[in-house]
N, C-alpha and C positions, 0 to 999 in steps of 0.2 A: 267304506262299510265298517261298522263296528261291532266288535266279537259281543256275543250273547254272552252274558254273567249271568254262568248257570248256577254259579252257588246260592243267589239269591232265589233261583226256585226249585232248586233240588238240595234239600239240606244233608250233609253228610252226615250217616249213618256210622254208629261203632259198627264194627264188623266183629261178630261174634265166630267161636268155629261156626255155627252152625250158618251161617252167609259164606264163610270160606269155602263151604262144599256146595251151595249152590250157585256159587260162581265157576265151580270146577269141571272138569272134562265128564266127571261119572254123576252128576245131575241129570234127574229123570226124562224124559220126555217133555212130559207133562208140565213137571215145572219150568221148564225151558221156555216153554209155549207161552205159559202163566206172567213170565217177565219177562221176554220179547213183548209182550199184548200192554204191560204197563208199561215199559219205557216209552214204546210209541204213541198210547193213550196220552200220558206224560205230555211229549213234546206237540201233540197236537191240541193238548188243550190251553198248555201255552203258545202258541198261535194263535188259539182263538182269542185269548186274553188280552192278547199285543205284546207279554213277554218278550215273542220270538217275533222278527216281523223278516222282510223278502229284503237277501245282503246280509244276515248275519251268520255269523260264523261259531257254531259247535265245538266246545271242546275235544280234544283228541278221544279218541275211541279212548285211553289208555283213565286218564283221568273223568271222565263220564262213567265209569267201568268202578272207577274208587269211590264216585260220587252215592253211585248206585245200590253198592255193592251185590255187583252182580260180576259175573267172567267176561271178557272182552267179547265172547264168539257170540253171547247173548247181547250186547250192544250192536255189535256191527250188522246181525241179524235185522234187529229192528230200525237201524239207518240205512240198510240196503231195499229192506220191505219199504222204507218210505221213501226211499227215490225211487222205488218202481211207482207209487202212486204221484210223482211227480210232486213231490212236497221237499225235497231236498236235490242238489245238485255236488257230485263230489269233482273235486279240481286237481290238479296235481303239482306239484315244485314247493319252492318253501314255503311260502305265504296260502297251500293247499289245504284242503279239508272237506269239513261237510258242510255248507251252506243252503241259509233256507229260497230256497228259489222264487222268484217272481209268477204270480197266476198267467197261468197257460192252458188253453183249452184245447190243448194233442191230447193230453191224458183223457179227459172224458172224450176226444174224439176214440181215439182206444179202447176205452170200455164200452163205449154205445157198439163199436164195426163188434167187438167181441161179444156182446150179447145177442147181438142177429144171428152170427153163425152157431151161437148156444140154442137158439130159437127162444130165447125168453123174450126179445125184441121181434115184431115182425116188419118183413120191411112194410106191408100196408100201413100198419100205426107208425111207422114212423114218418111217410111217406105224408098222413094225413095230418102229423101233427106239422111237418116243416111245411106245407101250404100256410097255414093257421100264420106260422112265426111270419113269411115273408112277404104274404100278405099286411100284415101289420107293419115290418120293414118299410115296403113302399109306402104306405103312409104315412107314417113319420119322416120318409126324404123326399117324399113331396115338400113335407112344411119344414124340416130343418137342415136338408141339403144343400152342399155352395157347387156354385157351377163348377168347380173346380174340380171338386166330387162328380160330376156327372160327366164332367169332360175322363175321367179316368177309367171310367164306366165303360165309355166311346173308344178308348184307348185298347181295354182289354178286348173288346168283341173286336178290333182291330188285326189284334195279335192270336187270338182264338181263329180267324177267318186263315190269315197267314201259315199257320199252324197245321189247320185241317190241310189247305192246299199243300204245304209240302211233306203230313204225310211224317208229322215229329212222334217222336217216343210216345207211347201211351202213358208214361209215368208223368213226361209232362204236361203233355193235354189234360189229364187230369186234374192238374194243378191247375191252368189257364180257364179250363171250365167253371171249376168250383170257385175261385176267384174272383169272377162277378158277382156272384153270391155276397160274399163277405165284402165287397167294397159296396154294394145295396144296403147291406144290416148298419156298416160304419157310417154311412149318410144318414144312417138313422140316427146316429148319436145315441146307442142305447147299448151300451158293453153286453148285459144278459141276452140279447138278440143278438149278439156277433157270434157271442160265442155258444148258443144253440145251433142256430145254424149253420154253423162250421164244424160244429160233432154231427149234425144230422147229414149232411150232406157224402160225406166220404162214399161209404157204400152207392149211393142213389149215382154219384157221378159214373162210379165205376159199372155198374150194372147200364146206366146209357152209354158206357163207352163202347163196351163188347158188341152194341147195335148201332152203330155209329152212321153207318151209311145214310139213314134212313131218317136219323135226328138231327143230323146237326145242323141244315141248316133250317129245320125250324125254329132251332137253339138260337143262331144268331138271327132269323126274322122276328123272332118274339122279341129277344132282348134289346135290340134295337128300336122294334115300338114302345117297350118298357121304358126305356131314356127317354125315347119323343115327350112319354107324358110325365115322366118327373121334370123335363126342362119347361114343362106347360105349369106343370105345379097342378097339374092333375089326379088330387088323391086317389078318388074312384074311379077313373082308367087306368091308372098304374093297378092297384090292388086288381083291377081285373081283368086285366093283361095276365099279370102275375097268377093270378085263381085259375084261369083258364086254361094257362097252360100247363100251368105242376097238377089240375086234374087229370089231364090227356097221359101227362107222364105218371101218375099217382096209377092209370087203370093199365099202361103199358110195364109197369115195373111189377103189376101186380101178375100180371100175365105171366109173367117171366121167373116170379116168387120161388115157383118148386124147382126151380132148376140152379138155382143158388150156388150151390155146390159143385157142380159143371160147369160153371163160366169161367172159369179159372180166375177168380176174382181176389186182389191183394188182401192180406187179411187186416196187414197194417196201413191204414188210409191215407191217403196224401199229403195231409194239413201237419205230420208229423216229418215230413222232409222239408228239406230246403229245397226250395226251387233254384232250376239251373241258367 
């Protein structure tokens, strides 16, 4: 990995007194706010640039700070605000820092589970838009699926079946549910379909968890015809395999909608753990 040379996009400034007090402990609110908002503006439109790209490594808080000229407490602000949005990873030991991290689809799964429980998301729309995506999924692994892919498909409703009978952790059922999900979008060959539907899904798994009795194994009779007709290489029986049954679940989650907040439902979605 090689360190980002920041001097080439951030030109040091003389520091005047008057940068010396806005780097200081008695700087306003306001201003604080003002240069936290461009450092990070800053380093995110050098990302977009290719400046910064995923593996490189940020100057020390201390010298980014001189670069700036702004106070350390206002840099690390805005390198901690952007590894909360998953744009940065910090490391520890000598060779440690602040590194720009590799695209990861936890964080938007993150913000989508957090905007359901805001209600700016509902799960009905969300519900009717991840039919839409994996609908389209199945047909695309109809035509650029390898059996290889489908055998892995075969493998997880395997381990899903196994799972329910003895009766595992919900946190990992979780995981082995949604799972099929994401290796249907991957047979699709199409990254923006992985990773929608692995931000949409968190919530919807967990809300069919809590009723589990009752679902699961339509869960694995569906998906089980869902394979039959990708290894046919049947577009429109997959797609409506798939349609049919995230409808049935689209008007069963819907049912379930006002009670949201009673299920005792994880707020952090599963796709953000590692599986055990």
């Amino acid at each position: 990995m090689r360190d980002c040379i920041f001097h080439q996009s951030y030109k040091r400034r003389t520091r005047t007194n008057d940068d010396r007090h806005l780097g200081s402990s008695n700087e306003s609110g306001d201003m604080s706010n003002r240069l936290f908002e461009e450092i990070s503006i800053k380093i995110r439109r050098d990302l977009a640039s290719g400046q910064l790209r995923p593996g490189d490594k940020l100057p020390p808080e201390r010298d980014l700070a001189e670069q700036m000229g702004v106070g350390r407490p206002v840099v690390r602000e805005a390198l901690r605000a952007l590894e909360a949005c998953g744009l940065l990873e910090f490391r520890k030991g000598a060779t440690g820092g602040a590194f720009v991290r590799p695209g990861d689809a936890a964080t938007m799964t993150q913000s989508i589970s957090d905007l359901i429980f805001l209600g700016a998301i509902s799960l009905d729309q969300l519900t009717e838009t991840r039919i839409g995506l994996l609908r389209q999924a199945a047909e695309l692994a109809c035509q650029r699926g390898s059996e290889a892919e489908f055998d892995a498909l075969d493998a997880n409703i395997e381990e899903m079946i196994e799972a329910h009978q003895l009766g595992i952790a919900d946190d990992i059922l979780i995981i082995i549910i949604q799972r099929f999900y994401q290796l249907l979008s991957q047979a699709a060959h199409n990254e923006v379909l992985t990773m929608m539907i692995s931000a949409l899904s968190g919530v919807i798994a967990q809300v069919l968890l809590k009723h589990r009795v009752g679902w699961m194994e339509e869960l694995i009779d569906v998906r089980q015809r869902i394979v039959q007709k990708l290894r046919a290489r049947d577009s429109a029986g997959a797609a409506s395999e798939v349609t049919e049954h995230l409808e049935a679940l689209h008007a069963f989650v819907a049912e379930h909608a006002q009670s949201l907040h009673t299920l005792g439902i994880d707020p952090v979605p599963a796709p953000t753990r590692s599986a055990a």
